[in-house]
C-alpha positions as CSV (number, residue, x, y, z in Angstrom):
1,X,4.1,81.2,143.1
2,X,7.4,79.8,141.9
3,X,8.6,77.3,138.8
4,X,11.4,75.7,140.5
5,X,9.7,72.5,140.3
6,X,9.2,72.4,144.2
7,X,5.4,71.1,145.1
8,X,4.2,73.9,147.5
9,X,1.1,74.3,149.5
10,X,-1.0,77.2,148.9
11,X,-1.6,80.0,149.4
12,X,1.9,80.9,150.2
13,X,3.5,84.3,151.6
14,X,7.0,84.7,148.8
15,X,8.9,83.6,146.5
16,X,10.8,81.7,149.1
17,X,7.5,79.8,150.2
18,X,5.4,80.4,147.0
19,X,1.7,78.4,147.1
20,X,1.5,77.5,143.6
21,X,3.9,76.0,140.9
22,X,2.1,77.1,138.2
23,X,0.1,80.5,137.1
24,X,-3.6,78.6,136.1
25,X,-3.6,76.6,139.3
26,X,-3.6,80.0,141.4
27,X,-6.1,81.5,138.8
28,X,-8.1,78.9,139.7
29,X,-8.5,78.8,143.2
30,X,-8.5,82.5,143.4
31,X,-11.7,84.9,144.7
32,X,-12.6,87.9,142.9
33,X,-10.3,91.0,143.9
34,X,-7.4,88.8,144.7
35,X,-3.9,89.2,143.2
36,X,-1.5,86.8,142.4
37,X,2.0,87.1,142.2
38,X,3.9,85.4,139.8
39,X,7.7,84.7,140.8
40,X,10.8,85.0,138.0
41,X,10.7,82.3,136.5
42,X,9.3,80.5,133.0
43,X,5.9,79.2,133.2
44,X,5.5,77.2,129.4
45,X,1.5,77.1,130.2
46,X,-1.6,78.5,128.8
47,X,-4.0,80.7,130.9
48,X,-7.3,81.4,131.0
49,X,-9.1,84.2,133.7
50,X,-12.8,83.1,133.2
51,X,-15.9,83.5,134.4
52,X,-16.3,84.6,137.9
53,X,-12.7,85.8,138.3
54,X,-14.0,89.6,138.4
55,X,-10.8,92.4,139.4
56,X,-8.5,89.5,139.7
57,X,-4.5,90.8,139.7
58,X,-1.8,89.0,137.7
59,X,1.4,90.8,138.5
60,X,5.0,89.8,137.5
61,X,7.5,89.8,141.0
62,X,10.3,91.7,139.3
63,X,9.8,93.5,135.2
64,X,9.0,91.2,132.7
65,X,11.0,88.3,135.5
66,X,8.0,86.0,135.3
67,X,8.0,84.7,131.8
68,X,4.9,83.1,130.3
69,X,5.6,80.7,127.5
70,X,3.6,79.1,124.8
71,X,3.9,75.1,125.7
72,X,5.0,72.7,123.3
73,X,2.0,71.1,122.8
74,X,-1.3,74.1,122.5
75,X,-4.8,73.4,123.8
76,X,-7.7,75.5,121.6
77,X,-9.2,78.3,123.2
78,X,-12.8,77.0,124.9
79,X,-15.5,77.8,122.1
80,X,-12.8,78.4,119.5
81,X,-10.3,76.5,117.3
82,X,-7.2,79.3,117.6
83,X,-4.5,79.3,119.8
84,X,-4.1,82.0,123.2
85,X,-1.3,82.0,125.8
86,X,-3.3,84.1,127.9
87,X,-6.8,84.7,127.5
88,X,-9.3,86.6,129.8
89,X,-12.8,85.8,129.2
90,X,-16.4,86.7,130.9
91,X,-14.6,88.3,133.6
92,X,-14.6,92.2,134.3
93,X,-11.3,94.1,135.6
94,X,-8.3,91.9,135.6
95,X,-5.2,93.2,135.3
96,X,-1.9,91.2,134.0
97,X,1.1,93.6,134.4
98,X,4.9,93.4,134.1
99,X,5.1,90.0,132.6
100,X,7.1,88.6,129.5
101,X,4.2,87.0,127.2
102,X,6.4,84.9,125.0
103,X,5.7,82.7,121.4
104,X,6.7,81.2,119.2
105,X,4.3,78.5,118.7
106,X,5.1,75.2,118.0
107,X,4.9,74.7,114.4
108,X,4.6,76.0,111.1
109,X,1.4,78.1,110.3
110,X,-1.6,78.4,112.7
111,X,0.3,77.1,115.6
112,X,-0.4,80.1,117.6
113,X,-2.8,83.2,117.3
114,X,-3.0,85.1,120.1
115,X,0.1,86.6,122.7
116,X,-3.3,88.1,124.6
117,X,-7.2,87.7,124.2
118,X,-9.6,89.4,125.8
119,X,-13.3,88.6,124.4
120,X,-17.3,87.8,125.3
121,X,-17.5,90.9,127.1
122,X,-14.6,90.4,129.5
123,X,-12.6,94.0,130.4
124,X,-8.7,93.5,131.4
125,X,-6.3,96.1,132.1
126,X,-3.0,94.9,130.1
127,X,-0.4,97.0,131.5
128,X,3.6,97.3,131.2
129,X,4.1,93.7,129.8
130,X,7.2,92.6,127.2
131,X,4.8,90.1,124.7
132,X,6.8,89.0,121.9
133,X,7.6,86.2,119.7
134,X,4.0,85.8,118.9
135,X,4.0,83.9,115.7
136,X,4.9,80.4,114.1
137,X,8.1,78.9,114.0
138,X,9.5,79.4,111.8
139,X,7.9,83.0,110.7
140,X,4.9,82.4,108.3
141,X,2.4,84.3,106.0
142,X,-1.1,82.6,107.3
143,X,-2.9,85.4,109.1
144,X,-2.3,84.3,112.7
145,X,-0.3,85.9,115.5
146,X,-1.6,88.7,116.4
147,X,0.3,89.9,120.0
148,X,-3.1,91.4,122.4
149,X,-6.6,90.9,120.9
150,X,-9.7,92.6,121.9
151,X,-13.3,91.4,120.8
152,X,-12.5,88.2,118.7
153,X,-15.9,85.9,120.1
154,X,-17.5,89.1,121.7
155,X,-17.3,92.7,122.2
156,X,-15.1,93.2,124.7
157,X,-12.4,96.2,126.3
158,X,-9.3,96.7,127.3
159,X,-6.6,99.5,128.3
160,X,-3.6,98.5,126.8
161,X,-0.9,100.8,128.4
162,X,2.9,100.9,128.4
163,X,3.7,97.8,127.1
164,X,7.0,96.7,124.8
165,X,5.4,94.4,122.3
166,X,7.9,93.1,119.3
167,X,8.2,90.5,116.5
168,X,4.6,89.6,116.3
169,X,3.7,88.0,112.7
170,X,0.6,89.8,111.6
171,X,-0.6,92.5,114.5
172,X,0.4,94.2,117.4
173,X,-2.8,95.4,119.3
174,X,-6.0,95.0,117.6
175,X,-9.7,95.8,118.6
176,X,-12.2,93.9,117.0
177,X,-16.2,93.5,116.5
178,X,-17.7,97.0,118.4
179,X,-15.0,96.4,120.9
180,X,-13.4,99.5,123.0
181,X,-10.1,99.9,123.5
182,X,-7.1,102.4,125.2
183,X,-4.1,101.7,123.1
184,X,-1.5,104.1,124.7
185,X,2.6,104.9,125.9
186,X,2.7,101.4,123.9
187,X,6.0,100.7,121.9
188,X,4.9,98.5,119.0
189,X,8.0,97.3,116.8
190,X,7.1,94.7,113.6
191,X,9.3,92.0,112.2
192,X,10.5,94.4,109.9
193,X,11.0,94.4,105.7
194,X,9.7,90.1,104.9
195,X,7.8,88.7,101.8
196,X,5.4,86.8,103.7
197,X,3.2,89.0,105.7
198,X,1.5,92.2,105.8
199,X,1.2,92.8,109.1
200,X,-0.3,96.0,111.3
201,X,1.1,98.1,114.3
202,X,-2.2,98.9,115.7
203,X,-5.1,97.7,114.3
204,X,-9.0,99.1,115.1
205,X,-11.7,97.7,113.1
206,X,-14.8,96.1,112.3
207,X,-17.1,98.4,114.5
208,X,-14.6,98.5,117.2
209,X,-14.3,102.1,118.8
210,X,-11.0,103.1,120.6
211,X,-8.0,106.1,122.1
212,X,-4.6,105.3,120.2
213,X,-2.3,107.9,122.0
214,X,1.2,108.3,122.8
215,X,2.3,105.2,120.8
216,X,5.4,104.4,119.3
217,X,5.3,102.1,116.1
218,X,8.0,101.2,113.5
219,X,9.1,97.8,111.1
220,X,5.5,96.8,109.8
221,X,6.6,96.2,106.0
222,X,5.8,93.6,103.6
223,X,7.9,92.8,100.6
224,X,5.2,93.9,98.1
225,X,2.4,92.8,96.6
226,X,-1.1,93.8,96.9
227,X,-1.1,94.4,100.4
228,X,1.2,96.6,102.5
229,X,1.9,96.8,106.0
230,X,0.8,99.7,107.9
231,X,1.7,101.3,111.2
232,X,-1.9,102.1,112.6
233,X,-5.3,101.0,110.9
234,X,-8.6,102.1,111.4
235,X,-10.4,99.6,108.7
236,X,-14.5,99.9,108.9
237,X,-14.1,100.9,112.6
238,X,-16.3,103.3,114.5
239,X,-15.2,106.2,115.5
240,X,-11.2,106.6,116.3
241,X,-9.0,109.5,118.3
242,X,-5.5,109.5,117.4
243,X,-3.2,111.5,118.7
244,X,0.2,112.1,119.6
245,X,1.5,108.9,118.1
246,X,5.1,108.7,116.4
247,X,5.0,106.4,113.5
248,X,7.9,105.6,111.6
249,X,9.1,103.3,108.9
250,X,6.0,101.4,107.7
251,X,5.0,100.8,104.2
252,X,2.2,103.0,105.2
253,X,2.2,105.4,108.7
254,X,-1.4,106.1,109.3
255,X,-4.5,104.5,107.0
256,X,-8.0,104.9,107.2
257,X,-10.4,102.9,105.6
258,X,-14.1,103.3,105.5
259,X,-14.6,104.5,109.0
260,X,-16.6,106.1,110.5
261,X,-17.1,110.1,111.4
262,X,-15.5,112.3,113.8
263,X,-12.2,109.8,113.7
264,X,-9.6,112.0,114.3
265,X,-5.3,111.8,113.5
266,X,-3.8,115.0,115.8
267,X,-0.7,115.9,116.9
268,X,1.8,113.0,115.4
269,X,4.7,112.4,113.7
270,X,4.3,110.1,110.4
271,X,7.8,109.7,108.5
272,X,9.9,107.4,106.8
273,X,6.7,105.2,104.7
274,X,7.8,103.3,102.1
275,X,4.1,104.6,100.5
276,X,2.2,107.5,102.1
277,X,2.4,109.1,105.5
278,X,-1.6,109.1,105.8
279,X,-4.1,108.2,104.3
280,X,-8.4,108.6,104.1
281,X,-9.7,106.2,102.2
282,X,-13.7,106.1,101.2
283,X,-13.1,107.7,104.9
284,X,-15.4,111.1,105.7
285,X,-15.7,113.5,108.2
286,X,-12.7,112.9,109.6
287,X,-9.7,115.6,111.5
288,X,-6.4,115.1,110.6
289,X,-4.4,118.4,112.0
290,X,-1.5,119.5,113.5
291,X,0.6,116.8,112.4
292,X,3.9,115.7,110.9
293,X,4.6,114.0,107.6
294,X,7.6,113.8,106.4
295,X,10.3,112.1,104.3
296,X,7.8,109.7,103.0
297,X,8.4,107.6,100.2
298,X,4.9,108.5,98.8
299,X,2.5,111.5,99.5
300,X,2.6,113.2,103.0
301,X,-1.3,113.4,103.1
302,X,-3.6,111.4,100.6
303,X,-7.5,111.2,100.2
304,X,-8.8,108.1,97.5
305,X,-12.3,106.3,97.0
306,X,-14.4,109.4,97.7
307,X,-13.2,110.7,100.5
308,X,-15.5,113.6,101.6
309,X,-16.1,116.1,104.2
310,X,-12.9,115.7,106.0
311,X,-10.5,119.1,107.5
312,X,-6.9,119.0,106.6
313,X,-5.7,121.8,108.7
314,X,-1.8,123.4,110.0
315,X,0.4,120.1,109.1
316,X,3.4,120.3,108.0
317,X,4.0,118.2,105.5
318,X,8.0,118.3,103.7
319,X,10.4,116.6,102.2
320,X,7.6,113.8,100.5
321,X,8.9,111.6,97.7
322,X,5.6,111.7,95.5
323,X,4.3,115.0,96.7
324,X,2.7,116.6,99.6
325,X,-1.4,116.5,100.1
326,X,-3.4,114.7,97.7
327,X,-6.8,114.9,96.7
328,X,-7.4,111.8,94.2
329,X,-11.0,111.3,94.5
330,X,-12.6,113.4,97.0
331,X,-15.3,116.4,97.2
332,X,-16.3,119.3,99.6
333,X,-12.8,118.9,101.7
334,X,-11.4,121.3,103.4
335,X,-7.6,122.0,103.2
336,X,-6.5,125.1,105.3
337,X,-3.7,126.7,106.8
338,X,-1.2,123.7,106.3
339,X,2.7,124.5,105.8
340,X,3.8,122.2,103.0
341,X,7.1,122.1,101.4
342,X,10.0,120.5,99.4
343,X,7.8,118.0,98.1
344,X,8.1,115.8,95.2
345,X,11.1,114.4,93.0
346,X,12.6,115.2,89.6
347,X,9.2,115.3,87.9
348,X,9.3,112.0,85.0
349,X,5.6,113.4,84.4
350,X,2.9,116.1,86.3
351,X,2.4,114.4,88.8
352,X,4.6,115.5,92.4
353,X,2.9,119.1,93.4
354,X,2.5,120.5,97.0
355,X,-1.1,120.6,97.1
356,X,-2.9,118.4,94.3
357,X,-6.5,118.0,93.4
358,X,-7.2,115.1,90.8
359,X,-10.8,115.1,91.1
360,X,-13.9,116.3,93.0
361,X,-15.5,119.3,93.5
362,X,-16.5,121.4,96.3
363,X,-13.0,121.4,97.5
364,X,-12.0,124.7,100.4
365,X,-8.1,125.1,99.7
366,X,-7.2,128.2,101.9
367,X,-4.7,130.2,103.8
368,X,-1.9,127.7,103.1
369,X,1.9,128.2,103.0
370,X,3.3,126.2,100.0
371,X,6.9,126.3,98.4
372,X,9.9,124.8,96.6
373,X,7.3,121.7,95.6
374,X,7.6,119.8,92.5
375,X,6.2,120.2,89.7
376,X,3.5,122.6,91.3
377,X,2.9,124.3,95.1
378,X,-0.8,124.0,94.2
379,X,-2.3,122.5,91.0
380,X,-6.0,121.6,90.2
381,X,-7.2,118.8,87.3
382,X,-10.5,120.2,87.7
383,X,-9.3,123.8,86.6
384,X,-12.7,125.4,88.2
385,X,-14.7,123.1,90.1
386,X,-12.7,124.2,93.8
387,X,-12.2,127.1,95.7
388,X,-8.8,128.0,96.1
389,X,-7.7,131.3,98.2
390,X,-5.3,133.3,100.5
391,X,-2.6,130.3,99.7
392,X,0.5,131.2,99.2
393,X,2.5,129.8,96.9
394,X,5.9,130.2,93.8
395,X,3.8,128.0,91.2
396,X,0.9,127.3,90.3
397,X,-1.4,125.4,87.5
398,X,-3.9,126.7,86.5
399,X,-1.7,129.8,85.8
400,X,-2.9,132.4,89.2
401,X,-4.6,129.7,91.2
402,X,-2.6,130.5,93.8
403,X,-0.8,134.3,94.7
404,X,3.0,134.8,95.7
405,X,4.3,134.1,99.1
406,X,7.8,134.4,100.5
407,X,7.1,133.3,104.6
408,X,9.2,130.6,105.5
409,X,7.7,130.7,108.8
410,X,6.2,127.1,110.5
411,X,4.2,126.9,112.9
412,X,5.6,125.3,116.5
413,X,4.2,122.4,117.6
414,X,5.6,119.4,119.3
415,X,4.5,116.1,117.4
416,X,4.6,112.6,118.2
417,X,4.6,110.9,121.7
418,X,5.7,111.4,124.9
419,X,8.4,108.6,125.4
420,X,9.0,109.7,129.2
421,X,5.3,109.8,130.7
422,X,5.5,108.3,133.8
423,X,2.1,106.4,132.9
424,X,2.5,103.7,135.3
425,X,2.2,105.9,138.5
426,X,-1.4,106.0,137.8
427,X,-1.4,102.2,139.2
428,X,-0.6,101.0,142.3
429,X,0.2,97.2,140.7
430,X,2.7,99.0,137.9
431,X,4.3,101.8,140.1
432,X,6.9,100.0,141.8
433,X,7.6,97.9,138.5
434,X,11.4,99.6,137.3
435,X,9.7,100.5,133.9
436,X,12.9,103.3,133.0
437,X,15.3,100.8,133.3
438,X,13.3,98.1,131.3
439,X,12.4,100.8,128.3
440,X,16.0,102.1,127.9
441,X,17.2,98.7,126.8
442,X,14.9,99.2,123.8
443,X,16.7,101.9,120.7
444,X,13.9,103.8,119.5
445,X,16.2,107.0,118.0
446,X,17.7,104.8,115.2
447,X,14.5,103.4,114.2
448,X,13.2,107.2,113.9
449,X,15.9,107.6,111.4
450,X,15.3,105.0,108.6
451,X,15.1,106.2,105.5
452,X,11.8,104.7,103.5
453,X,12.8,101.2,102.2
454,X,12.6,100.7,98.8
455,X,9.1,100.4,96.7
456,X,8.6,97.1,95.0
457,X,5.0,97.3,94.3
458,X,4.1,99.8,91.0
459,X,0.9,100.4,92.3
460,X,-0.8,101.4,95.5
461,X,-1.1,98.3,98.3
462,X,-4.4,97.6,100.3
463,X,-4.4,97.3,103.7
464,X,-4.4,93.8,104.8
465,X,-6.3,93.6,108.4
466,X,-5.8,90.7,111.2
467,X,-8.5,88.7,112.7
């Protein structure tokens, strides 16, 4: 199909004799299992793949070349009063890869919500796409844009692989209502430090389950306030892996909120927060190990709001502007074998220590390496009601709650993603898509190297989630 404004006759065989002038028209005369091709081009149309549209392929003819395009004038979403530009609906296995999904909408707050939607138990493959722009014009504070949605009227599930997703105006990818989702080799990038929205990298909750690996998310930051913008949420979601994600200048890097067990933050990278690195919050039972957090404005690690039964185990966690692992309110943790240093600030008061326990009891603190922290490498509020051993630290309060230790030694590990996985040969629609060309135009390395920005708020931000 081609936008050249040429009336063809379907079904076509090229660009040069194209069937369709626009991308709903095909959609809609299309079988299940067939695969449309979409020419270079700018299509300013909304589309739907609905009901009885089962593995149906939507493929761009050159990357991101075939641009789709919020219209001037937006039609609500069947069953809904919010705004799509794509939407896939009560159909199973589509697949939309290698286009540019493009906002803004047409007006001032609410004029568009969704880049992608996928809901009422539809599955889609979104794979390799450039969606961006997706908010009002000009940028607001209301809530809506949010660039791929998963669940909003429906359980639904998705694999959301490989895509370059940018300038969205509350979320980047967001799993909703008992929804699954693969969130993965993704490059998420906010609108960066604005007073008028807290927005979300990656965003899994309300009883949505999901995989959020090999991601790379930077620039969600509000202007402060009560609500803070954070890289990846997991807010009253069911159970969450994370893993070998890089997440880098967010108010916060990675935040969990009331969700559920075995949820688990491995293998990342977490730096540059304007607040904390990560954080459980009223979360239990969760893994957060063999990670990276660093050079955060606030703590490296933090645990508020009863956070119990969770295993903090071999991070390192350095250089942390407010200290380095955290226990405010939480019991019967266990903190092991973690390499923490350099943490903390000219101390004003007690507060900046390498590991800190406020209160709670039941508390395993063992076999880690602690030193040059300020004021303390390990200090206890509780004085008694913790077990503290084999750590090794040069200070300590209570006075002997920790022994001596002069090892400077780290352990090895390689955090964060993978920015050069190849994901896309695992699809015969992506693999002959030019995806290293397309992701070199995009400069992740200075992003990695933002210092925190500066705190406004005086007190600790909530997380703010999208809908």
């Amino acid at each position: 199909m081609n936008d050249d404004g040429t009336v063809y006759l379907p079904p076509g065989n090229g660009c040069n004799n194209p069937g369709y002038q626009h991308i709903q028209d095909a959609v809609k005369d299309a079988n299940p299992g067939d695969r449309i091709n979409v020419c270079p081009g700018t299509y300013a149309e909304q589309v739907t793949v609905g009901m009885g549209k089962d593995n149906i392929t939507l493929k761009s003819v050159g990357l991101w070349k075939a641009v789709i395009k919020a219209p001037t004038l937006m039609m609500f979403d069947a069953g809904d009063t919010r705004y799509s530009i794509v939407r896939v609906s009560y159909s199973n296995n589509v697949t939309i890869v290698g286009f540019t999904i493009s906002g803004p909408g047409p007006g001032p707050c609410n004029s568009l919500h969704y880049g992608v939607r996928v809901d009422n138990g539809a599955s889609a493959n979104i794979l390799g796409n450039h969606i961006i722009h997706i908010r009002d014009e000009p940028f607001g504070g209301c809530g809506n844009g949010l660039a791929v949605v998963v669940g909003r009227l429906g359980a639904a599930s998705a694999q959301v692989l490989g895509n370059v997703i940018e300038d969205y105006q509350k979320n980047g990818p967001t799993v909703l209502n008992g929804s699954n989702a693969t969130i993965s080799f993704n490059r998420v990038i906010g609108h960066g430090p604005n007073s008028l929205e807290s927005q979300n990298g990656i965003q899994v909750s309300d009883g949505a389950t999901g995989t959020v690996r090999h991601n790379f998310v930077s620039q969600n930051i509000s202007g402060g306030g009560l609500f803070g913008g954070i890289g990846v949420l997991f807010f009253s979601a069911g159970q969450v892996v994370s893993e070998h994600n890089t997440v880098t200048a967010n108010d916060y890097g990675v935040y969990s909120n009331q969700t559920a067990g075995g949820t688990s933050v491995t293998e990342s990278r977490v730096r540059g927060s304007t607040f904390d690195g990560i954080v459980l919050d009223g979360s239990n039972y969760h893994q957060v190990s063999h990670n990276a957090s660093d050079h955060n404005s606030g703590l490296g690690v933090s645990l508020y709001d009863e956070a119990d039964n969770n295993s903090i185990v071999r991070n390192q966690v350095q250089n942390n502007d407010f200290g380095g692992i955290l226990l405010d309110l939480g019991s019967s943790n266990t903190v092991s074998t973690n390499h923490v240093k350099s943490n903390g600030h000219d101390p004003i008061d007690d507060i900046t220590d390498g590991i800190r326990i406020n209160t709670g009891s039941g508390n395993t603190v063992t076999g880690n390496h602690l030193k040059n922290n300020i004021t303390h490498d390990c200090h206890d509020e509780t004085l008694t009601l913790n077990t503290w051993s084999d750590n090794g630290v040069g200070t300590s309060y209570p006075a002997g709650l920790c022994g001596y230790d002069d090892d400077d030694g780290e352990d090895v590990n390689t955090f964060g993603w993978d920015a050069s996985y190849p994901w896309y040969l695992s699809f015969s629609d992506a693999a002959d898509l030019d995806f290293v060309t397309g992701y070199s135009q995009f400069d992740l390395s200075s992003l990695l190297q933002l210092l925190p920005s500066i705190r406004i708020s005086a007190t600790r931000p909530r997380p703010s989630p999208g809908q």
